[in-house]
N, C-alpha and C positions, 0 to 999 in steps of 0.2 A: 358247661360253656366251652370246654377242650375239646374242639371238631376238627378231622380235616378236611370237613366240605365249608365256606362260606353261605352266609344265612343271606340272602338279600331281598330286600325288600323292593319289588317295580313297582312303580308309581304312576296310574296312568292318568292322566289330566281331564282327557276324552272325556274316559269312562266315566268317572270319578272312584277309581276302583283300583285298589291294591291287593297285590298277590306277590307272597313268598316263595321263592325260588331256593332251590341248593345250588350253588355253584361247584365244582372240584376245582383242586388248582393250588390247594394248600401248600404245598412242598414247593410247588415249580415259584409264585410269587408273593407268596406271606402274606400279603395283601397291601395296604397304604396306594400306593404309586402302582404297584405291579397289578393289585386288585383293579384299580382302575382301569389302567390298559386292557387288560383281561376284558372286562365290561362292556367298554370301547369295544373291542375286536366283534362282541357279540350284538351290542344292542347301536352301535353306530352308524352315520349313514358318511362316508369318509368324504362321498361327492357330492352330497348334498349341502347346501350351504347353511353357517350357525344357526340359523333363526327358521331352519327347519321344523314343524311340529314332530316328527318324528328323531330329533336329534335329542340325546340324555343328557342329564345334567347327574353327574356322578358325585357320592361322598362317600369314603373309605375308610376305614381304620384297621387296626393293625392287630397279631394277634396277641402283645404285649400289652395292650390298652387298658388299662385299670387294675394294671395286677403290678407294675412298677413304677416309679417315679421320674415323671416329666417323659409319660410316655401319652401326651397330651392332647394332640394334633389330627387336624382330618384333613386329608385328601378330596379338593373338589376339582371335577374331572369335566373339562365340555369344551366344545369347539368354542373357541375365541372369536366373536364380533370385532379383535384387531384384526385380527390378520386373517380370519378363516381357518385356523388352524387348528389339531387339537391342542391342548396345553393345559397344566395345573395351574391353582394356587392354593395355599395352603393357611389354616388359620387354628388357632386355640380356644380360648374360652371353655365353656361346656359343652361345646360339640361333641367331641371325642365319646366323654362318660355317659353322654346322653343318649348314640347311639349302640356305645355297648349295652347300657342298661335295659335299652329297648330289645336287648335281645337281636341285636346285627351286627354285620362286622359290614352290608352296604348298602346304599339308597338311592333306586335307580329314576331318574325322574323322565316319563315319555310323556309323549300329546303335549297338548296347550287347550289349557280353559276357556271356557265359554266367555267369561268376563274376569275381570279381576279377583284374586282368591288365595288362598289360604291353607295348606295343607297344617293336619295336627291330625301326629300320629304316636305310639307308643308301643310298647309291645303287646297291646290287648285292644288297639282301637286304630280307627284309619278312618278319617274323612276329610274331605275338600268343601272347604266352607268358604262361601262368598264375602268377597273381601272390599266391596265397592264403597263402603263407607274410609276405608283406609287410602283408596287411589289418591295422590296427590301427596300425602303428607308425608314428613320429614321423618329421619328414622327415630328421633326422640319421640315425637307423637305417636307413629306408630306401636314404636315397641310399649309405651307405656299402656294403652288399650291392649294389645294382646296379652299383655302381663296380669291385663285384670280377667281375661275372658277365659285363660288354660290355666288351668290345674297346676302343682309340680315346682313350688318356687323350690329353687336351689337343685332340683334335680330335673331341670327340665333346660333345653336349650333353642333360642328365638332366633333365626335368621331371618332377615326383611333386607328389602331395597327401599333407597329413597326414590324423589324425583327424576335421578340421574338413570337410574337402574329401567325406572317409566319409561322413560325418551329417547330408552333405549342407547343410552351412550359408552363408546367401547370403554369410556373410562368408566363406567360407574363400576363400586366396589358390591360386595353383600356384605352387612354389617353382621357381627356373630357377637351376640350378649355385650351390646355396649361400647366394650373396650377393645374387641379383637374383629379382624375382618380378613374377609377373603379379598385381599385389595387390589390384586393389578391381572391385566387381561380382559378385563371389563364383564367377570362371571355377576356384576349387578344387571347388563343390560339381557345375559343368557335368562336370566329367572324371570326378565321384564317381558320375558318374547313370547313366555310361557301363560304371561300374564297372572305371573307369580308372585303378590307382593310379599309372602313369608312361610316360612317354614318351621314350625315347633315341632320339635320333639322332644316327649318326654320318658327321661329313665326310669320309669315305673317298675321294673323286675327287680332281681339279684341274682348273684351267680356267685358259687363256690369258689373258693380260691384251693389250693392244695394244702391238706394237713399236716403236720411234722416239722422237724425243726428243719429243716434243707430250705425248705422254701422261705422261713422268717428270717431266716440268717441270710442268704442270698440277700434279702429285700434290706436288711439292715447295712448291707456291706454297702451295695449299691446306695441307700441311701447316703450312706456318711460321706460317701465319692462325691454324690451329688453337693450336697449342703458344704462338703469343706473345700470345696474348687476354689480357686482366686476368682477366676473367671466366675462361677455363681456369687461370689460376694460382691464384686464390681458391679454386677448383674441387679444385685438387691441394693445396693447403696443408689447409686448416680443412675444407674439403667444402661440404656445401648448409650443414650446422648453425651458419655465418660468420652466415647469416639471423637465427639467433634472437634475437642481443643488438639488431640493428638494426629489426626487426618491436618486438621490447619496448618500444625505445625511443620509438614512433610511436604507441605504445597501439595494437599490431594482432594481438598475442600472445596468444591465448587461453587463460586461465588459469581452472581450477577449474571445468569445464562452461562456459566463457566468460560467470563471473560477476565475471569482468574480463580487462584487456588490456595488464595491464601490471604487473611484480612487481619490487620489489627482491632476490627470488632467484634471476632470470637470473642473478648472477652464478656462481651454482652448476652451472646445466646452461647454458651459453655452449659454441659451438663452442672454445672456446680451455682451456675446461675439461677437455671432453671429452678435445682432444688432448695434454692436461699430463699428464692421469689414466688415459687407459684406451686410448690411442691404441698398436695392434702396428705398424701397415705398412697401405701405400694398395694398391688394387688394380684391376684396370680391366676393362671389358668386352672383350672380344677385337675387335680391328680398331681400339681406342682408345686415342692416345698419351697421354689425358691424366689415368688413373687417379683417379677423383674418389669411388670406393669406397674408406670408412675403415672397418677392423677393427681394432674394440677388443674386450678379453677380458672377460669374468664368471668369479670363480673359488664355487667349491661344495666348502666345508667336507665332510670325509666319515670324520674319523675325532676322537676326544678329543682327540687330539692335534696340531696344526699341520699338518695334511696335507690338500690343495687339488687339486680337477679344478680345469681350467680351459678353459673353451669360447671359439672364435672368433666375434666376432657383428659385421656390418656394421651403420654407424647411418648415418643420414640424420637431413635437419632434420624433416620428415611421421613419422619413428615418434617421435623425443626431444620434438615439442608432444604429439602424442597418448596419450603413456604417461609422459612428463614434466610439462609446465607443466599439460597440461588433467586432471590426475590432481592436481596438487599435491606431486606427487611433486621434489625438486629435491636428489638425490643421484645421481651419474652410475652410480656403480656399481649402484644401484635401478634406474635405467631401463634399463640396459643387461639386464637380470634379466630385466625387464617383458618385452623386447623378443626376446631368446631363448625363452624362455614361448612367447609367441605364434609366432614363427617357425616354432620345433618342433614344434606341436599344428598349425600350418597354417592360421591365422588371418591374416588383413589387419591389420595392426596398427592401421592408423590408424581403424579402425573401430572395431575391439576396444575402443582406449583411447578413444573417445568415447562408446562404448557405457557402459563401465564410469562413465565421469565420469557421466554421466547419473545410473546406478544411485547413483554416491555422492553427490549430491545428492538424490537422490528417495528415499536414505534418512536425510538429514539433514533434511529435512521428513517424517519420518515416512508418507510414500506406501509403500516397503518397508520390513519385518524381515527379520532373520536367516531369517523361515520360508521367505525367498524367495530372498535373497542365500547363504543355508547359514551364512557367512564373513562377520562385519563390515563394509563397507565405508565407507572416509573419507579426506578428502583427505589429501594427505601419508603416507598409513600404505602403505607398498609392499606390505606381506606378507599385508594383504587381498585386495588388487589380484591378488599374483602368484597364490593358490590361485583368485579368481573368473576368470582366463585357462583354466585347468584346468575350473573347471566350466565354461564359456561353451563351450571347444570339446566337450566331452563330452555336452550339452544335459543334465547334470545333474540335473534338474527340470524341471519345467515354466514356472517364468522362464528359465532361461539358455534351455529349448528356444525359448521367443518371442523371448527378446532375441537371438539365434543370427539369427533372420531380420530381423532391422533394429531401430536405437531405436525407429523412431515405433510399429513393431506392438507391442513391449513395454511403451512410453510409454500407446497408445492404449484395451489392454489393462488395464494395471493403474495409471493417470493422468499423470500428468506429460507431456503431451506440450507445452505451452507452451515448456520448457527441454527439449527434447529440439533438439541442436546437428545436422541434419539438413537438408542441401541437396540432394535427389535420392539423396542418400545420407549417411552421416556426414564431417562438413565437414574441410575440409583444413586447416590451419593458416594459415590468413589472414584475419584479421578488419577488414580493412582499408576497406570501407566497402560502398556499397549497389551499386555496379557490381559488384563480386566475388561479394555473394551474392547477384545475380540470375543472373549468370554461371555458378556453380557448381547452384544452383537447377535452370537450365534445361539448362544445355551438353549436351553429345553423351553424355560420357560422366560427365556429373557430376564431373567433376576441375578442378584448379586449374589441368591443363597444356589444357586447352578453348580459354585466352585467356590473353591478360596482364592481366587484368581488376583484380588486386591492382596489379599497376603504374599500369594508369590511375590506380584510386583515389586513389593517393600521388602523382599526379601534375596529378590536377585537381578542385580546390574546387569547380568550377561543378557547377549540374543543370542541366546541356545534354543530355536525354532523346534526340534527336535524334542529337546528337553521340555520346552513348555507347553507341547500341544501332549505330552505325552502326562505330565502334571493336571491337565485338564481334565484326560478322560480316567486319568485312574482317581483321582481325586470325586468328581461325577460320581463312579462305581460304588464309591464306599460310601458319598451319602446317599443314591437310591438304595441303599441297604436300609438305612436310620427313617428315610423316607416312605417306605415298605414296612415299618415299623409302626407304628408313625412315630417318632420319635422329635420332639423340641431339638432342635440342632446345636443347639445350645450346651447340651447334652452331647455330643459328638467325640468328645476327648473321652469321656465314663463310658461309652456305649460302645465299645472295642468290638469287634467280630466274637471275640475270645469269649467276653460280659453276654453278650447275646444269646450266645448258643447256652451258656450256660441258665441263663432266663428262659430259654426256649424250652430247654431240657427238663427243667423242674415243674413248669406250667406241664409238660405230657407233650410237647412238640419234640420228640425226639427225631424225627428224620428231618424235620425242618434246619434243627441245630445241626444234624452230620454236615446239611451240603450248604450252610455258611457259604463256603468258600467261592461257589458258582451264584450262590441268589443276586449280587450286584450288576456281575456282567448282564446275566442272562436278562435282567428286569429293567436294565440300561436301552440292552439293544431291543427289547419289546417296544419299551418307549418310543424311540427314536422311527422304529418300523412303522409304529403308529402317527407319527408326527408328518413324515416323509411322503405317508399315505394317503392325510391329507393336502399335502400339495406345497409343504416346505422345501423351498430350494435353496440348503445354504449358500452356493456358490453367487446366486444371485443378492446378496446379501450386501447392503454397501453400508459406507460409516460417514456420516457427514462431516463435512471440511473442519467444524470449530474442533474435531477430539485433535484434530494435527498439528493443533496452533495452539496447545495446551503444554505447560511448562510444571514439572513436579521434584523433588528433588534430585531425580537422577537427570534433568537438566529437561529439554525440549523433544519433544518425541518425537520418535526415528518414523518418517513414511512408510519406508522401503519397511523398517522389520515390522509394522504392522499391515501390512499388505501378505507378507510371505507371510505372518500367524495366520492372518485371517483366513489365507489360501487353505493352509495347511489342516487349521483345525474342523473348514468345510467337508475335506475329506475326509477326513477321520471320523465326520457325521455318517458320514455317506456310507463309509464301510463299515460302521456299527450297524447302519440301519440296514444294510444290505442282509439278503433272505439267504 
């Protein structure tokens, strides 16, 4: 299994026909993030626009992948139906283990099918099977027929799109085994174009690990770092949602379209809530000891009399601010509702629920009616909310079909785009000051996980412009390292440069481990070459009026210094990505 060429798998749709390729390239990008790009450079069309039949749909992993812990994660790599651009996004479950086991480290996906379909494939099998009995249906239906028709429980991993992903919307997400998803940038509506409703793969192989005692002991050090962190305990107890009460507290919680940052009904949807009230059992991605996946139930009334479906739904703190505090919403059982809604229909939640906060403000200024929304909407009222999830993936009309492709086109469309909560895409849950949304604004792939850019915030009063574009890109560098890995970020404080090479060294990557030092920058500025190439222009890049009128503890935010961040950190794109 210790190469220094990349296995990959191309995928062509057309044909119906896959073929294994060597890649070289080991040393220069490890793979994860840098594999991708790499791919990009080869199999991409930069001018051509997302929904190209000739455009790839990339999934990466790392050379770390199944030989340490919480080293979990895949890299999915394609031009963005937001923006036209290229961009990741990143997700867990059994993806990871599934494509090592198949004997890959990538998965190249060209053409677009005849009709709607199905790839399942492994390391000894490859075919595109017609999938027209699954068009339409939600991802719980779906996944549960392909669960029964492939082989491979527990060593095998299912990606499908719902409705949203069909209809092609920038927001739809890919669901990955249930609980974990490729959620934002809209990689549901890249698979829908391919007329892809899913993707199995399963780990059918095995591969050697290294003998002796160097490599147990490594695994056991590294283990005990992982499992004795505060941070992974935090992680296994409460989850991310521990965040919300302590964001509220700092006025960084965005509440009601983030026409404020702080509520006294955190106390209602509080991580400690959640797990008093609606908490079944944790669950983890495969290859991770530290299960920081919480599933809690929604139950669904179905008869006059006392009698309850009840569905499993994972939360995190990114869907409980976007369908909870920024909806107004502050009933756990409501958001959890919200939150299966969108999961089912195949939506990015944290889009959805920004989206929607938008629409319920811009119809409490009377910008929309019912002729637009179909359904009421207003803060606090869930049952609006939960039928406009329904239209929004359905493109119901001809607003949800605009607002389906982002706030600002909806916004720009039919007015409000001042309070339209949009940083390169619909904003994350961190209102925490002017580095985060220049960070988010500009970042690679418009996420919160770009930087720790919400940590600086809370971390430094000063506008040292200098100082924190320069926090940005070194910051950046060190997780396209963990990102090239693919490494749970979570994991980021244990996964030192230092930890790495020395993993690197014992798996048999020893020249990968000498040049540590260079793999960030150099896999940084790939990136960015590649972004740029497609046709990103940070300078062009604006922030809508609601982030200036936003109030956090270090008081009300400065124009001017987020204007010069914004300036400054364009540049610093610019010259990364310059050749």
């Amino acid at each position: 299994m210790i190469r220094d060429h990349f296995r990959v798998l191309v995928a062509d749709l057309t044909t119906g026909r896959g073929t294994v390729v060597l890649e070289d390239g080991r040393d220069e990008v490890a793979g994860g993030s840098g594999l991708a790009a790499r791919l990009f450079a080869r199999y991409g069309r930069p001018e051509a626009p997302w929904d190209h039949p000739d455009q790839p749909l990339i999934l990466a992993i790392g050379p770390l992948t199944g030989a340490f812990p919480l080293m979990s994660k895949t890299v999915f790599a394609f031009k963005s139906p937001y923006h036209d651009q290229y961009t990741e996004s990143h997700a867990g479950g059994r993806s990871a283990l599934a494509l090592r086991f198949a004997d890959l480290d990538a998965l190249v996906v060209v053409g677009r099918a005849a009709a709607t379909s199905f790839l399942d494939l492994g390391s000894r099998h490859f075919a595109l099977r017609s999938a027209g009995f699954l068009a339409g249906m939600d991802v719980q239906e779906s996944g549960r027929l392909l669960r029964r028709m492939t082989p491979g429980s527990g060593h095998r991993t299912i990606l499908r799109i719902g409705p949203a992903g069909e209809n092609l919307l920038p927001m739809a997400n890919v669901n990955v085994d249930t609980y974990r998803h490729f959620g934002r940038m809209g990689g549901g509506a890249a698979l829908g174009a391919k007329r892809l409703k899913a993707v199995v793969i399963r780990g059918d192989a095995d591969f050697s690990l290294p003998e002796g005692r160097a490599y147990n002991d490594l695994f056991s050090r590294v283990y005990e770092s992982v499992t004795a962190s505060g941070m992974m305990k935090k992680y296994h107890d409460l989850g991310t949602p521990a965040n919300l009460e302590a964001l509220d507290e700092i006025r960084s919680l965005p509440w009601r379209n983030l026409q404020a940052t702080s509520d006294l009904a955190i106390e209602q949807i509080s991580g400690q809530e959640f797990a008093d009230r609606t908490l079944l059992r944790n669950s983890a991605c495969s290859g991770c000891p530290v299960g920081c996946i919480h599933v809690g139930y929604v139950r669904e009334r179905f008869m006059d009399e006392h009698r309850f479906l009840y569905r499993q739904v994972a939360y995190d703190y990114e869907p409980i601010f976007a369908l909870g505090s920024m909806l107004g919403v502050t009933d756990t059982a409501a958001v959890l509702t919200l939150l299966d809604a969108a999961e089912q229909r195949g939506l990015d939640a944290m889009s959805a629920g920004v989206a929607l906060a938008w629409a319920a403000e811009a119809s409490e200024r009377g910008i929309l009616s019912t002729r637009e929304t179909i359904d009421p909407l207003a803060f606090g009222e869930s049952a609006g909310f939960l039928r406009a999830i329904h239209h929004l993936a359905g493109s119901a009309n001809p607003f949800y079909a605009s607002l389906g492709r982002g706030t600002l086109v909806a916004a720009n469309e039919y007015g409000g785009a001042d309070f339209a909560c949009v940083l390169g895409q619909e904003m994350a849950g961190y209102a925490t000051g002017e580095t985060f949304f220049a960070a988010q604004s500009l970042g690679f792939r418009h996420s919160h996980l770009d930087t720790g850019a919400y940590s600086y915030d809370q971390k430094n009063g000063n506008q040292d412009v200098a100082a924190a574009v320069r926090f940005l890109v070194d910051d950046e560098a060190a997780r396209v390292v963990l990102t090239s890995m693919v490494a749970c970020l979570f994991a980021r404080s244990v996964y030192t440069d230092t930890v790495l090479a020395e993993c690197l060294d014992v798996l048999g990557y020893g020249s990968l481990a000498a040049n540590m030092a260079s793999l960030g920058p150099r896999v940084q500025k790939l990136r960015w070459q590649t972004r740029l190439a497609t046709g990103f222009a940070p300078a062009a890049v604006s922030i809508p009026k609601r982030f200036l009128q936003v109030s956090t503890w270090k008081g009300p935010i400065d124009s001017a210094y987020l204007d010069q961040l914004k300036e400054a950190y364009a540049q610093a794109i610019l010259d990364l990505g310059s050749s």
